[in-house]
C-alpha positions in Angstrom: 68.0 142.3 -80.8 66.7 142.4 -84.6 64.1 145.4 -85.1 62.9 146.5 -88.1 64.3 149.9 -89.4 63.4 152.3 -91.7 65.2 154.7 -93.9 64.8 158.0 -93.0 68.1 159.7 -95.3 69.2 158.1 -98.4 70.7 160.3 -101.0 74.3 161.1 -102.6 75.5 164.0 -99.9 78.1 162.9 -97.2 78.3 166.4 -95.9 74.0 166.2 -94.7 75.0 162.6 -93.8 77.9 163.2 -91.4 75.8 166.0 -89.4 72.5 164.2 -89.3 74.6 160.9 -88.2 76.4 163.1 -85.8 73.2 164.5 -84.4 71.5 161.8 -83.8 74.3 160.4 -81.9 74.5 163.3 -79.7 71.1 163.0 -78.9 71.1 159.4 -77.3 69.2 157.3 -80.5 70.2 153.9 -80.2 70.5 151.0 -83.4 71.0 154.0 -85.6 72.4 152.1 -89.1 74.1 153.6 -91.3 76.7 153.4 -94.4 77.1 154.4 -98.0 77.5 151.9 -101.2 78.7 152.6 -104.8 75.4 152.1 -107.0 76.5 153.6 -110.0 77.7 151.8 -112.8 81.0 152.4 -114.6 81.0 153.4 -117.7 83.3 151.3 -120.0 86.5 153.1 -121.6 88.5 152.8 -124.7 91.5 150.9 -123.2 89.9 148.2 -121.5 90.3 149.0 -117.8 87.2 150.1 -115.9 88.2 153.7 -114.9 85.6 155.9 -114.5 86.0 159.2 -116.9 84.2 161.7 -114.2 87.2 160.6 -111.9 89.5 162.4 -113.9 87.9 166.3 -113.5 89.9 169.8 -112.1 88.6 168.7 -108.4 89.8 164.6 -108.9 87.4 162.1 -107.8 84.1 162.0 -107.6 82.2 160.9 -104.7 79.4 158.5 -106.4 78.7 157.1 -103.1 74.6 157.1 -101.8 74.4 157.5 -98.0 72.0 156.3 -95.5 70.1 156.1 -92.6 68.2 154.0 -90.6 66.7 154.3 -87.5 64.1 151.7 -85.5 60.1 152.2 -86.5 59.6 154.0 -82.8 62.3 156.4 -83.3 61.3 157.2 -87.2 59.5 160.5 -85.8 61.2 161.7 -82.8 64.4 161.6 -85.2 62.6 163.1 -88.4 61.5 166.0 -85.4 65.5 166.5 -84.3 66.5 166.7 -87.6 64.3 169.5 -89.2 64.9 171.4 -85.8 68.4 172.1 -86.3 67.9 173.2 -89.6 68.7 169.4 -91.9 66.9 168.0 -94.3 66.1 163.9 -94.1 65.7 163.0 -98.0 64.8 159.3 -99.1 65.0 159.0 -102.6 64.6 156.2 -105.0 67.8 154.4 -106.4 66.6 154.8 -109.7 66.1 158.4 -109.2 69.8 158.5 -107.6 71.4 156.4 -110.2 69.7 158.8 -113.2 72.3 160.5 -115.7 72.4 163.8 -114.9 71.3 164.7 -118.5 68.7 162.9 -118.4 67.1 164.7 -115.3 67.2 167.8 -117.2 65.2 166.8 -120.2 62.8 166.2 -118.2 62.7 168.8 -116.2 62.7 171.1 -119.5 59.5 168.3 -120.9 57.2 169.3 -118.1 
């Protein structure tokens, strides 16, 4: 009933979510988790209320979800083989990597 699971996709793209989700249902895998939670803070604004300024852009809001999946520890390769065969790409990356300001990433990317 409980098996232990490992992530094998967690990263802030819903589109690579939905069809690596969607695949992996087609394909029979059973106790597939998955899901997406808000891990971003909000950054706090002049009046008071906790509205996020990046909501507010020509294309409206954001998504600053982080998406993943999990499948069970026997079906961690067979799944990671299905995926890459059609094409997908199964990314785990850290929180705090995910979380970064976007400025921040480029400094460092100019540093090394």
């Amino acid at each position: 009933m409980f098996e232990k699971k490992e992530t094998i996709y967690k990263k802030k793209d819903r589109e690579t979510w939905l069809a690596i989700r969607s695949l992996l249902k087609e394909q029979g895998f059973k106790a597939v988790s998955d899901g997406h939670y808000l891990q971003d803070s909000v950054m706090a604004c002049g009046c008071g209320a906790k509205l996020d300024p990046r909501d507010f852009g020509a294309k409206g809001k954001a998504d600053h979800d982080i998406y993943y999946i999990r499948v069970r520890l026997n079906d961690v390769q067979p799944a990671l083989d299905l995926i890459r065969q059609n094409g997908l790409v199964a990314e785990v990356k850290s929180t705090e990597d995910l979380t970064r300001d976007a400025a921040l990433k480029a400094e460092e990317l100019r540093t090394d």
